[in-house]
C-alpha positions as CSV (number, residue, x, y, z in Angstrom):
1,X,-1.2,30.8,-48.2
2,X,-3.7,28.1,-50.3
3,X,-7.1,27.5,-49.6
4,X,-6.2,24.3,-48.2
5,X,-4.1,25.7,-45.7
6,X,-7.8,27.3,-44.6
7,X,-9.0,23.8,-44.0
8,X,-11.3,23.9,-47.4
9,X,-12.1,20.0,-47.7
10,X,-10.8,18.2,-50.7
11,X,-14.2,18.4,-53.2
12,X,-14.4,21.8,-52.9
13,X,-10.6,22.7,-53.3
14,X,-11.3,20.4,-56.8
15,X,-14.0,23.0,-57.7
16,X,-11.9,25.8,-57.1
17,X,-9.2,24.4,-59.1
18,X,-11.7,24.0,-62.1
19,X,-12.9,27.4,-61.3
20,X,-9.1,28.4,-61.8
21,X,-8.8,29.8,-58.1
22,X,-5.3,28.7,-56.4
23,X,-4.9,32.0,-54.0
24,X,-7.2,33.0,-51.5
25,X,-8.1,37.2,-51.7
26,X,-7.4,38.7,-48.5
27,X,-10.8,38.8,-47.3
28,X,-11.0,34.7,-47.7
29,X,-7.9,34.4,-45.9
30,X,-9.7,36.5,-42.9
31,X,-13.0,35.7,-42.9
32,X,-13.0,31.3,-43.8
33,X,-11.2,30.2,-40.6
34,X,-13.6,32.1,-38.7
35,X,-16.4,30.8,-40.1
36,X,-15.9,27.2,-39.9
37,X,-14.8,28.2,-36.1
38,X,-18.4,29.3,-35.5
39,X,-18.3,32.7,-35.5
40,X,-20.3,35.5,-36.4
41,X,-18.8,38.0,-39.0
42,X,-19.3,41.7,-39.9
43,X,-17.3,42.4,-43.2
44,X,-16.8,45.8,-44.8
45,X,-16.1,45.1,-48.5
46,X,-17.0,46.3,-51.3
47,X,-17.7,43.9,-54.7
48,X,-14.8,42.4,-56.4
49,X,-12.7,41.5,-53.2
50,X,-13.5,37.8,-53.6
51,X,-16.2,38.0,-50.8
52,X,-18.8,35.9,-52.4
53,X,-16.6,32.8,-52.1
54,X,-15.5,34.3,-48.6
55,X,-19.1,32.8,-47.3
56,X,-20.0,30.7,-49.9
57,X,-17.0,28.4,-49.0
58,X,-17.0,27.7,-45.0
59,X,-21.1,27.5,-45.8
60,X,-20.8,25.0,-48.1
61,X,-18.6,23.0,-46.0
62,X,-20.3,22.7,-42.8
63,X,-23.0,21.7,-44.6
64,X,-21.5,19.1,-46.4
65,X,-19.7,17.8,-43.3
66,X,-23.1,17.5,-41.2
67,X,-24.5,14.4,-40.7
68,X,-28.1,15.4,-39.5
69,X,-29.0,16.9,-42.4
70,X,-31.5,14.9,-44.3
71,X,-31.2,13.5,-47.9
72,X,-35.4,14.4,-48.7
73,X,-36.8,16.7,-48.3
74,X,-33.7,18.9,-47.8
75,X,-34.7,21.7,-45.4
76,X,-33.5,25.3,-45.8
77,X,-30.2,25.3,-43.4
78,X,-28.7,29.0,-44.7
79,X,-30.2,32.1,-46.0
80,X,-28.5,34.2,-48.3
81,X,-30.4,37.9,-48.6
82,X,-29.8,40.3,-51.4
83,X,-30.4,43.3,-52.5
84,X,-31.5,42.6,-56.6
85,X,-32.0,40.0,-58.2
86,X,-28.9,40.0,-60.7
87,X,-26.6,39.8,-57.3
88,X,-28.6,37.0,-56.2
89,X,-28.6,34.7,-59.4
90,X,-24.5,35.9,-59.3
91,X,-24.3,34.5,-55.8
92,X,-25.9,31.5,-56.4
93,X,-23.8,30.3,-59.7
94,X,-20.9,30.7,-57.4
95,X,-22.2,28.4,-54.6
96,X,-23.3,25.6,-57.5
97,X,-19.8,26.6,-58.5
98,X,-17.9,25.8,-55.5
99,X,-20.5,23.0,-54.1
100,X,-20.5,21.1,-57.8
101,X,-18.5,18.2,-56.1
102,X,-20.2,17.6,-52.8
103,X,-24.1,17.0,-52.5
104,X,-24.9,20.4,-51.0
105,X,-27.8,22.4,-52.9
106,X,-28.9,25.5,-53.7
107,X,-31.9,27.5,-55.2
108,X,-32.7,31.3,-56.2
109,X,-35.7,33.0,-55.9
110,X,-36.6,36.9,-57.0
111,X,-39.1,38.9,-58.0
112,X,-40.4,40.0,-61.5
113,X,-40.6,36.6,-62.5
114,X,-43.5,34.1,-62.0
115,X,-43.2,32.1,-59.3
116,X,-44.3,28.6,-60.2
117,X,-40.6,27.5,-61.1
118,X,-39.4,28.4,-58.0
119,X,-41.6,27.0,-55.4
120,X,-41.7,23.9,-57.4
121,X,-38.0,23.7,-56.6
122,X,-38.8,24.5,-52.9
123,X,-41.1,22.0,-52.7
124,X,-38.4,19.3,-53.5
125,X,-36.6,20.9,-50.8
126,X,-32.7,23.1,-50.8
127,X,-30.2,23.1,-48.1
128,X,-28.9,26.8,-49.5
129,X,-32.0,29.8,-50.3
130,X,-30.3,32.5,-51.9
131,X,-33.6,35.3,-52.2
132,X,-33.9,38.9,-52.5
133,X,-36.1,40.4,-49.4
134,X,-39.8,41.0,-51.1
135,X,-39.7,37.6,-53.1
136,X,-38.6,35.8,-50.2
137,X,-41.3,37.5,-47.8
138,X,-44.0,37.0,-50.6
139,X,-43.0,33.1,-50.2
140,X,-42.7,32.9,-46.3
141,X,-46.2,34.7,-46.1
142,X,-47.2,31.8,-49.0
143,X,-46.0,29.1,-47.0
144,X,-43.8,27.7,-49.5
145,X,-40.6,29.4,-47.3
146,X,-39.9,28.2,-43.7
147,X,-37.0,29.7,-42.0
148,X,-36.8,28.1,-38.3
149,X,-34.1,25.2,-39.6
150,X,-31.8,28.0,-40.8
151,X,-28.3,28.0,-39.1
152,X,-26.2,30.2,-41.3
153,X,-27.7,33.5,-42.3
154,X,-26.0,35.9,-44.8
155,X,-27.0,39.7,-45.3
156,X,-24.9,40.8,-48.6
157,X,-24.6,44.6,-49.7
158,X,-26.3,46.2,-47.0
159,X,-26.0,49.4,-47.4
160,X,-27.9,49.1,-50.3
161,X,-30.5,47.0,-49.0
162,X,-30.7,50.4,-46.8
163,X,-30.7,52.8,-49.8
164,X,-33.6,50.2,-51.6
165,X,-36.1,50.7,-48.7
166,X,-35.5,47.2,-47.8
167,X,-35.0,48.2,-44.0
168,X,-38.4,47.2,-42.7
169,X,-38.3,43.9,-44.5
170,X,-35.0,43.0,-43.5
171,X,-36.4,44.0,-39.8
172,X,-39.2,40.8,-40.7
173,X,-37.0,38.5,-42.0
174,X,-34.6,38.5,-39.3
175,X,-37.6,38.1,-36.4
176,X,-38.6,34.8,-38.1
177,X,-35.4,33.5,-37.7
178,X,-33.7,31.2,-34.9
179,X,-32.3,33.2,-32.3
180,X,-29.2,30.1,-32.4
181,X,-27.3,30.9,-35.8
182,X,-24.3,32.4,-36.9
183,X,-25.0,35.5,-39.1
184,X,-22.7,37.1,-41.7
185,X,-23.2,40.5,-42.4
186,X,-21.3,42.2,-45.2
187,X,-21.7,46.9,-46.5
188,X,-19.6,48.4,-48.5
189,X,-20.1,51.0,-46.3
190,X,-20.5,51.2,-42.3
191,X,-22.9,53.8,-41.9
192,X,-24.3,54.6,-38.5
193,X,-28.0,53.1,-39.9
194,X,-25.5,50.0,-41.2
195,X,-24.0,49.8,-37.8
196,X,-27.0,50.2,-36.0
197,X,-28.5,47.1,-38.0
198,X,-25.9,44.8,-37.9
199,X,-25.7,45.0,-33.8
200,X,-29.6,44.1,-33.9
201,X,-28.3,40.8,-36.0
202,X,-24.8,39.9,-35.0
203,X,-23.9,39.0,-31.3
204,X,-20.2,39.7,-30.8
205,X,-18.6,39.6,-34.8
206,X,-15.3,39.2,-35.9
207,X,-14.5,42.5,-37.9
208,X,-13.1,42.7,-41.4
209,X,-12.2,45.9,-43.2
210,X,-10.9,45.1,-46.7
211,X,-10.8,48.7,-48.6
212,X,-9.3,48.1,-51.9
213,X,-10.2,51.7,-52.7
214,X,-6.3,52.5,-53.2
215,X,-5.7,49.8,-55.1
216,X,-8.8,50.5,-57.1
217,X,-7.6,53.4,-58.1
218,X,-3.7,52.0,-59.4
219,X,-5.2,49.6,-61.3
220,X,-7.3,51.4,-62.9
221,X,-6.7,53.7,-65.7
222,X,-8.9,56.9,-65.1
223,X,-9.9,59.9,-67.5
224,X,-12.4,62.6,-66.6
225,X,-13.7,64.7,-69.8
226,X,-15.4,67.9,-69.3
227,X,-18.2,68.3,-71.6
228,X,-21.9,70.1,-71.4
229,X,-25.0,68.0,-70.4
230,X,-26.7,68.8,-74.2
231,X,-23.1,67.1,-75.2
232,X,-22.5,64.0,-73.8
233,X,-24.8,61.9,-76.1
234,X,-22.3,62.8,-78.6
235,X,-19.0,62.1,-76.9
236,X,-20.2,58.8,-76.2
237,X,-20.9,57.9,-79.4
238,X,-17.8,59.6,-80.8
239,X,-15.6,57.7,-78.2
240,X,-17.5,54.0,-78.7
241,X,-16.8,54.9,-82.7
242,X,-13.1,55.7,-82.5
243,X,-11.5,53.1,-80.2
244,X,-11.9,49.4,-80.2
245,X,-13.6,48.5,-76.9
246,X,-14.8,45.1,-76.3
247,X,-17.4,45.5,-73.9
248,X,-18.4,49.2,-72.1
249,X,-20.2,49.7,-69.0
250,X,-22.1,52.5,-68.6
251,X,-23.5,54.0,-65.7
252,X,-26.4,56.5,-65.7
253,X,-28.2,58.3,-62.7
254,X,-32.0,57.2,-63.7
255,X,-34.3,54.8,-65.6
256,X,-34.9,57.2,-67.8
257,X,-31.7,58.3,-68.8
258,X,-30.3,54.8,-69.4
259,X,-33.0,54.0,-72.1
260,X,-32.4,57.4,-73.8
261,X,-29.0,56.6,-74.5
262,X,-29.4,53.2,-75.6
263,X,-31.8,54.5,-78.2
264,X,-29.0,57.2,-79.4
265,X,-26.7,54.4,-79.3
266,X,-28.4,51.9,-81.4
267,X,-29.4,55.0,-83.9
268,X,-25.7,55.0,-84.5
269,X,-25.3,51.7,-85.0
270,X,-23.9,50.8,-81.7
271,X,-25.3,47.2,-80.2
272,X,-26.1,48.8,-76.4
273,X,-29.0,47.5,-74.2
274,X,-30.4,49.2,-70.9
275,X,-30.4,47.5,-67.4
276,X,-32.7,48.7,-64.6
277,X,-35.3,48.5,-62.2
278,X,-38.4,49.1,-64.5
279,X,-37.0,46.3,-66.9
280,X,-38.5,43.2,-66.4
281,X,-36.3,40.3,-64.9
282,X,-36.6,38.6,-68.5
283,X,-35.5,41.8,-70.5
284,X,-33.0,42.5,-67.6
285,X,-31.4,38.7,-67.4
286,X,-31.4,38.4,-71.7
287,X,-29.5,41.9,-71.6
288,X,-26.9,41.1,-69.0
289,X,-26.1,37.6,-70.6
290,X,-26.1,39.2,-74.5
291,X,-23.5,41.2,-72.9
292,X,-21.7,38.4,-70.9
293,X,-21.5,36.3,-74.2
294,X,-20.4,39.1,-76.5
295,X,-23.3,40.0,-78.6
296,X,-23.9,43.5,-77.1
297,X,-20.8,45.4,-76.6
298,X,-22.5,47.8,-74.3
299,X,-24.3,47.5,-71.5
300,X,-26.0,50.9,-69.9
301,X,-27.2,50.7,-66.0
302,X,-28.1,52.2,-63.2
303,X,-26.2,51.5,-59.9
304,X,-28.5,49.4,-58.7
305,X,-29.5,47.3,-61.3
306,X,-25.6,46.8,-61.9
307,X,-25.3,44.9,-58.8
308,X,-24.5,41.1,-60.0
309,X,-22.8,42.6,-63.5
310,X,-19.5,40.0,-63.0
311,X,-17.8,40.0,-66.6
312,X,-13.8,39.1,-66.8
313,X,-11.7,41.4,-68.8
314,X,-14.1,44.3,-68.9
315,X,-12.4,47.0,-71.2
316,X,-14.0,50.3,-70.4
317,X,-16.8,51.7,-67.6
318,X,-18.2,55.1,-68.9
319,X,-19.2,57.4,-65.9
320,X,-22.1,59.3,-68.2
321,X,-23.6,60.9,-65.0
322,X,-21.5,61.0,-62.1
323,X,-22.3,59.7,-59.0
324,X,-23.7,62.2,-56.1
325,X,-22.2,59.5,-53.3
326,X,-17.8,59.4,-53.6
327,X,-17.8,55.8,-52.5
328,X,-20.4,55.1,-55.4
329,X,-17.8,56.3,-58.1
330,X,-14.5,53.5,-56.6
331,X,-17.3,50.9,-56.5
332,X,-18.3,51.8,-60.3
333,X,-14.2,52.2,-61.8
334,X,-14.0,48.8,-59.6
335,X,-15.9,47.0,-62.3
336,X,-12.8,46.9,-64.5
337,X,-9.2,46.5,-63.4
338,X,-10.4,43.1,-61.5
339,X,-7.7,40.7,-60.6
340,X,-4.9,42.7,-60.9
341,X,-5.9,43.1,-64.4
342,X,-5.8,46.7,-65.4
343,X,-8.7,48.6,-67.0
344,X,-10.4,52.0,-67.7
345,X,-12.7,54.1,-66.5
346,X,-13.5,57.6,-68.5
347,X,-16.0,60.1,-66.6
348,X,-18.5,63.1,-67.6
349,X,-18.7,65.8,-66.1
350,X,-20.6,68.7,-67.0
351,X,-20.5,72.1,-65.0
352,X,-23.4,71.3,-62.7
353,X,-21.7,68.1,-61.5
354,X,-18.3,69.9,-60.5
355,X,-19.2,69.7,-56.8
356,X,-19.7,65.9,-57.2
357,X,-16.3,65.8,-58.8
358,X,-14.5,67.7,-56.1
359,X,-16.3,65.1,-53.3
360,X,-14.9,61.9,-55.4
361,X,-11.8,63.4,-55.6
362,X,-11.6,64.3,-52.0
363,X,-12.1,60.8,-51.0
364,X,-9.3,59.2,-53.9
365,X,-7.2,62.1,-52.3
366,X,-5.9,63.2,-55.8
367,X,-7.5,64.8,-59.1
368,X,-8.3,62.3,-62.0
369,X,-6.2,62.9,-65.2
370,X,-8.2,65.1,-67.3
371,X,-8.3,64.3,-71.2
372,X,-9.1,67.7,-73.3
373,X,-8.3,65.5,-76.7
374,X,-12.1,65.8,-78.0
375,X,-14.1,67.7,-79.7
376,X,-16.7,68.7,-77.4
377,X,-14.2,70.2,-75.1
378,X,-14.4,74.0,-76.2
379,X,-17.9,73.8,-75.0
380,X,-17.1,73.8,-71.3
381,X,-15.2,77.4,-70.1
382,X,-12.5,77.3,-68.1
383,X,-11.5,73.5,-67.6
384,X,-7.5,74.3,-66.8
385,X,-8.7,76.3,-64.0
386,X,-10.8,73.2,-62.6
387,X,-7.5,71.0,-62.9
388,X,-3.8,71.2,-63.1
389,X,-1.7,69.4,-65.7
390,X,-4.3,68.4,-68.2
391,X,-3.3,65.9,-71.0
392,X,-3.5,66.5,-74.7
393,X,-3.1,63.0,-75.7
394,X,-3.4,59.6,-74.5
395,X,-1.4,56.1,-75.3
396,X,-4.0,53.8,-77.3
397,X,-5.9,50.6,-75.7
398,X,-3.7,48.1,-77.6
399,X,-0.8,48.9,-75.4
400,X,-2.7,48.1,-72.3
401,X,-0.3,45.3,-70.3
402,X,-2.4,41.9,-70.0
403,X,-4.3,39.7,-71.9
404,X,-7.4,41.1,-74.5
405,X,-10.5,39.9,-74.0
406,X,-11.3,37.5,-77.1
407,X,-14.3,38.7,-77.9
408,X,-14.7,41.0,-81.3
409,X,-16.0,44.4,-81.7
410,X,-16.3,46.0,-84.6
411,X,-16.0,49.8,-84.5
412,X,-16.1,52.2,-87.0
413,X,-13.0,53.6,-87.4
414,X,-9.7,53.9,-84.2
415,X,-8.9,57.8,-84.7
416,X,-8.7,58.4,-81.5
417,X,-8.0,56.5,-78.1
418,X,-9.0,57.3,-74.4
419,X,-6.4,56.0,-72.0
């Protein structure tokens, strides 16, 4: 199957060729057809499966094959809604991606940021609005947003639009929109508040379930390494100074948290930067691209800030808190191993999060390999009785299968390896 045997038009199967995309993902082999056929789609999928393109594609399209569309000013014909602002500027670099050979536009506004840039650009006029749901209400109530032309409306990550307390503005958006449209909706997770939502939005969807949570889990090496709370400062830093990681992800539970280990980090010598919420869009955006481009080799976030992280070839995520929801934890390991390209994913866990690990572990439906080969493991009683068949020792990163990333890192010394 090839994306022109979808029906993708000739300009954009050229930008997917530049973009180095020959083989549709099996959620773009489900969901384009029945797009460009009309029809209203509710996708559960997590990040990862390819379905960005899955909408951006067929959106693109019949926009570019409509004839009433004017040249200037362009009025807003689809809505793309968000849930931060990283996952929104990601979303719209793919659809100026994929549209770069046909004459169909796009534009990204956010909070955190003044807004003079961006209603300049809406002034001018955009066929595509790719917003997250406060911004994009701020601007509606502003004037500089009109909604009634829109015939393709996208809701993307919903479930966490949920979690964000964006429910209520959601609940506005979709009032001041034509009742004639089609409407994608696309969760992670189909909870009955998820459910519930998407039957007030969607009239009678096409369903697609893509759960790569399996698959997830083969690609992707994983380690859990039992250490105290007072401890884990220290096994981070020991870890990030005895292997030759290109670029870690780490994923902390608060705000809070995330800066204090950047500052441990950074004490030690280690180039880390924090990403979250209280960061301004600035600090946030100059973090993610230092990270993107090489200069920082670790990047700490929350879970929601790390929506819109997208970086090829990621070598290591670092559970440092684990996650209280299962699903959260495959989501997280899911930022490496992309592509069929393997990858690793180390976890915490300190007594006090043991229930958390038995819930993630219910839902893989097997125990993650745990690694007792460091030196903070005395400090945690009884670890064989937690798990069976511990490992001493693990292969080193080098003999990973698949490409390394090109970018340097220069580590301190390579005594020991986590794999």
């Amino acid at each position: 199957m090839t994306f022109a045997d979808l029906g993708v038009i000739p300009p954009i199967l050229k930008a997917l060729e530049v973009q180095g995309y020959s083989q549709p993902t099996p959620i773009q082999t489900q969901a384009i057809p029945s797009l460009l056929d009309g029809s209203d789609l509710l996708g559960c999928a997590q990040t990862g499966t390819g379905k960005t393109a899955a909408f951006a594609i067929p959106i693109i399209q019949q926009l570019a094959l409509r004839k009433d569309r004017q040249a200037a000013p362009r009025k807003i014909r689809a809505l793309v809604v968000s849930p931060t602002r990283e996952l929104a500027i990601q979303i719209g670099e793919q659809f100026s991606a994929y549209g770069r050979y046909t004459n169909v536009n796009n534009t990204v506004i956010f909070g955190g940021v003044k807004q003079g840039a961006q209603t300049r650009i809406l002034r001018n006029g955009v066929d595509i609005l790719i917003a997250t749901p406060g911004r994009l209400l701020d601007l509606i109530g502003q004037g500089f947003v009109h909604l009634g032309e829109v015939d393709y409306v996208v809701l993307d990550e919903a479930d966490h639009m949920l979690d964000m307390g964006f429910i209520h503005d959601i609940r506005k958006i979709i009032k001041l929109l034509p009742k004639k449209r089609q409407s994608l909706f696309f969760s992670a997770t189909m909870p009955p508040e998820i459910i519930k939502l998407s039957a007030n939005i969607l009239g009678k969807p096409k369903k697609i379930t893509i759960q790569p949570k399996q698959q997830t889990a083969e690609l992707v090496d994983q380690g859990l390494l039992h250490v105290s709370k007072k401890n884990k400062a220290k096994l981070l830093t020991h870890i990030l100074q005895s292997n030759n990681y290109d670029s870690t992800l780490v994923f902390s539970r608060t705000k809070h948290g995330a800066n204090k280990i950047v500052r441990i980090l950074n004490k030690q010598g280690i180039a880390a930067k924090a990403i979250h919420g209280n960061k301004s869009q600035v600090a946030r955006q100059k973090a993610l691209d230092s990270f993107k481009k090489g200069h920082t080799n670790v990047l700490v976030a929350t879970d929601i800030a790390a929506r819109g992280i997208d970086v090829e070839e990621l070598s290591l995520v670092v559970n440092y808190d684990l996650p209280n929801v299962p699903e959260t934890y495959v989501h997280r390991i899911g930022r490496t191993g992309r592509a069929k390209a393997s990858g690793i994913a180390l976890s915490f866990c300190s007594p006090e999060e043991n229930v958390c690990l038995k819930d993630i572990e219910k839902l893989l439906k097997k125990r993650i390999r745990v690694i007792e080969d460091h030196p903070f493991v005395n400090d945690v009683p009884d670890i064989s009785e937690q798990h069976s068949a511990p490992q001493r020792s693990v292969p080193h990163t080098s003999q990973n299968n698949g490409p390394r990333p090109s970018r340097k890192v220069h580590s301190r010394n390579r005594r020991r390896s986590y794999r």
